[in-house]
C-alpha positions, 0 to 999 in steps of 0.5 A: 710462206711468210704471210705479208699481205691478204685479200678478203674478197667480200666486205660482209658480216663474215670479211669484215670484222675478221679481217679488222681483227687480223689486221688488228692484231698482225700490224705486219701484216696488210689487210686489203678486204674488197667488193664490189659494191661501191656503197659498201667500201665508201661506208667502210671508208666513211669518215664518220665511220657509219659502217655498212654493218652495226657490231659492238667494238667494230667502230673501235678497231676499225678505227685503230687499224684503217689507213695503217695496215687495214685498207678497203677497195673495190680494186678487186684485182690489184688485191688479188694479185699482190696477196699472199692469201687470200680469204673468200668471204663472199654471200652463198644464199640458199638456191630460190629455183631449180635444183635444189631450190629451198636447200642446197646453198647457191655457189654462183658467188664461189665461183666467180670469185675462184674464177677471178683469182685465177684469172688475176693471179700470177704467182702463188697464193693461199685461197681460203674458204671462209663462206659457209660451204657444202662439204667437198666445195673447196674441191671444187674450188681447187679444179676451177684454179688448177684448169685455169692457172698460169704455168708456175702459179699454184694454188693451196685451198684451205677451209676456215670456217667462221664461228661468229655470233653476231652481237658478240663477234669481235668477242668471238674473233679475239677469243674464240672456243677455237680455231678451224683449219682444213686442207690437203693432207700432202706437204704443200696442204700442211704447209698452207695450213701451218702457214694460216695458224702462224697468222692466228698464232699472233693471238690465239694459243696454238692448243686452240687451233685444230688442223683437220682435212679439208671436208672434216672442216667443212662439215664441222662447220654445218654440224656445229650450227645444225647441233646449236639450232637444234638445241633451240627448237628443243627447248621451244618444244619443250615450251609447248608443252609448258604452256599446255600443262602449266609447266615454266620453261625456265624452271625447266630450262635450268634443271636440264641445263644443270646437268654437266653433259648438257650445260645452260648454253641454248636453252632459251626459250623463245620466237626461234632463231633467225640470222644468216646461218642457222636455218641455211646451214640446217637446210645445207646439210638436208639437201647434203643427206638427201644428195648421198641418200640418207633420207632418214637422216635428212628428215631428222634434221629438217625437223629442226626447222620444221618446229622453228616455224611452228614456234613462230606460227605458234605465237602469232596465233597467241597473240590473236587467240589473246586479242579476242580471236580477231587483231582486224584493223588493230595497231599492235606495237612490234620492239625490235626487227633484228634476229637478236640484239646487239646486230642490224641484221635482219636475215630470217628474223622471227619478227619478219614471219610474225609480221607477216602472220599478224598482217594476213589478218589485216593488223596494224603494225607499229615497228621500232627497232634501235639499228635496223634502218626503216628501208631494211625493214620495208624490204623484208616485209616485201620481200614476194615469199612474205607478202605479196602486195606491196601496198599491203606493207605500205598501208599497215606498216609504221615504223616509228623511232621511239618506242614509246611513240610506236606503243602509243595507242595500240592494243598490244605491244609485242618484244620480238628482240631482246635488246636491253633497252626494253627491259628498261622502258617505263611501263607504267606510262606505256601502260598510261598510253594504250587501249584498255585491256593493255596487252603484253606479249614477251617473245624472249622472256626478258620483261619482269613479269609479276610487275607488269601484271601488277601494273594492269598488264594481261601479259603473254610469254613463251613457255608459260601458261598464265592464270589471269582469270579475274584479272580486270574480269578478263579471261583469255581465250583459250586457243 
């Protein structure tokens, strides 16, 4: 099959910026990405191009390619039936209730959308998997289209998982480490997935692109995600054990990375990961162990997350230890919301449970972040599993647009995102503008640390016990 058309069913962090960059790159090749949220397709189609998702060079290419070869619709049906293939982009959120609740992925989404290609489709097609899955799900999506397909219809189901970073994935889309491919291992599986590499071919080196079966496919994609968590709750382990002897995390950091069997890559110290795919890939894979009755190996893997919610709880009880064993009706100034810079995304955020942490000992909280709209970050902090009380939220929550006017008047302020603009603030007006002693809490190692101290700072960070005995006559309290 030469692939002339293809449909991505969702208009998400995943669909979107995937397929602008197919669409890119194949100018042949026409790109119809649909959903069903009206509010999301009008943004996409915005005349202004306020995109429902922030991603450098995103704006960019959207702009090249739309209306020529990329289009967005909620006309989910037309797109389904004139495709040659078919990308399935679509949320899979870990389940809230019943079986498997707080590990195993919710597939309702998988299912509707497998439903709907087979009610829709008259003529053969290519359905990929690109939402991160459980291993055997594409199996499952194969016996929803076979029971329901029309007499000379057929179907190839291949897994094509993504590897984006956010912040970083239209980078990652135009030149990625590779490219992964499972199907069938039958002459119609191997021709869908020669098929799908023709596309990728138009950029990537052939070298790059690895054919697999379908179930390696889907498990390369939980393991790489559960190996790059893992690495970070290592060296946050490890930053525990910093602070409490008077080691630097960085200094250890480096050494271990200059060992070319382990590498510099993920040892960054920090709050801990957050975002769409660490903690519910991990979680995924648990509940996979569990359900085939490898219990050791599922608490192995449940420790990585385990220790990521240490991190955080860990240094929300800094902070407070920090501030004189109490933060009762004190403004503390939290930079940023996002899970990491360069992204609007808010999904598992460190900054949510730090949040929550310091408003369950009655703080108040000024927050500023560049990209994350102020109603997104309401909606996380009330969210029932972080706070149970809106008006809770509503009384010690104020979201500002400048950080300067957000550090105003605090007692401390806190970096919770390493965007680059806080390395550049002026610390010394900051200073100028808060209550005495002016406290510095550095969650992701990005501030100059020396220099603030000399400015008059009592600076905090992660992985480093700091002497500041006689600083000012403080000493901090030790927790």
């Amino acid at each position: 099959m030469v692939i002339k058309k293809v449909c991505c069913i969702g208009a998400g962090y995943v669909g979107g910026p995937t397929c602008t960059v197919i669409a890119y790159k194949c100018p042949e090749v026409t790109v119809t990405v649909v959903d069903l949220s009206q509010e999301r397709i009008d943004q996409w189609n915005s005349e202004d191009f306020n995109l429902p998702i922030y991603e450098p060079s995103l704006v960019e290419v959207v702009k090249e390619c739309r209306g020529r070869n990329l289009f967005f619709s909620t006309d989910i049906d037309t797109a389904i039936q004139e495709a040659d293939l078919i990308f399935i982009s679509v949320n899979t959120p870990t389940k809230t209730f019943g079986l498997g609740k707080g590990r195993a992925p919710d597939l309702k989404y998988i299912e509707n959308a497998s439903r709907r290609i087979a009610k829709i489709a008259d003529t053969d097609k290519i359905v990929v998997e690109k939402s991160t899955v459980p291993v055997r799900a594409a199996e499952s999506i194969q016996r929803i289209l076979q029971a329901n397909n029309k007499p000379g219809c057929s179907f190839e189901v291949l897994s094509n998982p993504e590897f984006l970073a956010e912040g970083t994935a239209i980078r990652d889309l135009l030149n990625p480490d590779r490219v992964l491919i499972g199907g069938d291992e039958t002459p119609r599986g191997r021709r869908a997935m020669e098929d799908l590499a023709c596309v990728y071919e138009n950029w990537i080196p052939r070298k790059k692109i690895i054919l697999t079966n379908t179930w390696s496919s889907e498990l390369s994609k939980l393991a790489g995600n559960a190996f790059l968590a893992q690495r970070i709750s290592s060296i946050n382990a490890m930053s525990a054990i910093c602070e409490a002897t008077g080691a630097d995390v960085a200094e250890v950091a480096h050494a271990v990375g200059t060992d070319s069997r382990i590498g510099p890559k993920f040892l960054q110290a920090s709050l801990g990961f957050g975002g769409s795919c660490f903690q519910k890939d991990v979680l995924n894979l648990v509940y996979l162990c569990e359900a085939l009755n490898l219990p050791e190996v599922a608490a192995y893997w449940h420790q990585v997350i385990a220790m990521n919610d240490l991190q955080r709880r860990r240094f929300a009880n800094k902070i407070i230890s920090s501030l004189f064993n109490t933060v009762t009706d004190k403004k503390i100034a939290i930079l940023g919301f996002a899970f990491k810079k360069d992204t609007g995304d808010t999904r598992e955020s460190s900054s949510i449970y730090l949040c929550k942490f310091l408003m369950e000992e009655g703080a108040h909280l000024n927050i500023y972040d560049p990209q994350v709209v102020p109603q997104q970050i309401l909606s996380e902090l009330k969210y029932p599993s972080i706070c149970d009380d809106p008006k809770k939220v509503d009384r010690l929550v104020t979201i500002f647009k400048s950080p300067y006017e957000a550090i105003k008047d605090t007692h401390a302020f806190v970096i919770c995102t390493e965007w680059d603009e806080f390395v550049t603030l002026d610390y010394q007006t900051i200073y100028n503008s808060m209550l005495k002693p002016a406290f510095a809490f550095d969650g992701r190692r990005v501030l100059d640390h020396d220099n603030m101290q000399q400015i008059g700072f009592h600076i905090e960070t992660v992985g480093k016990r700091r002497n500041m005995k006689g600083l000012n006559g403080y000493t901090p309290v030790t927790p």
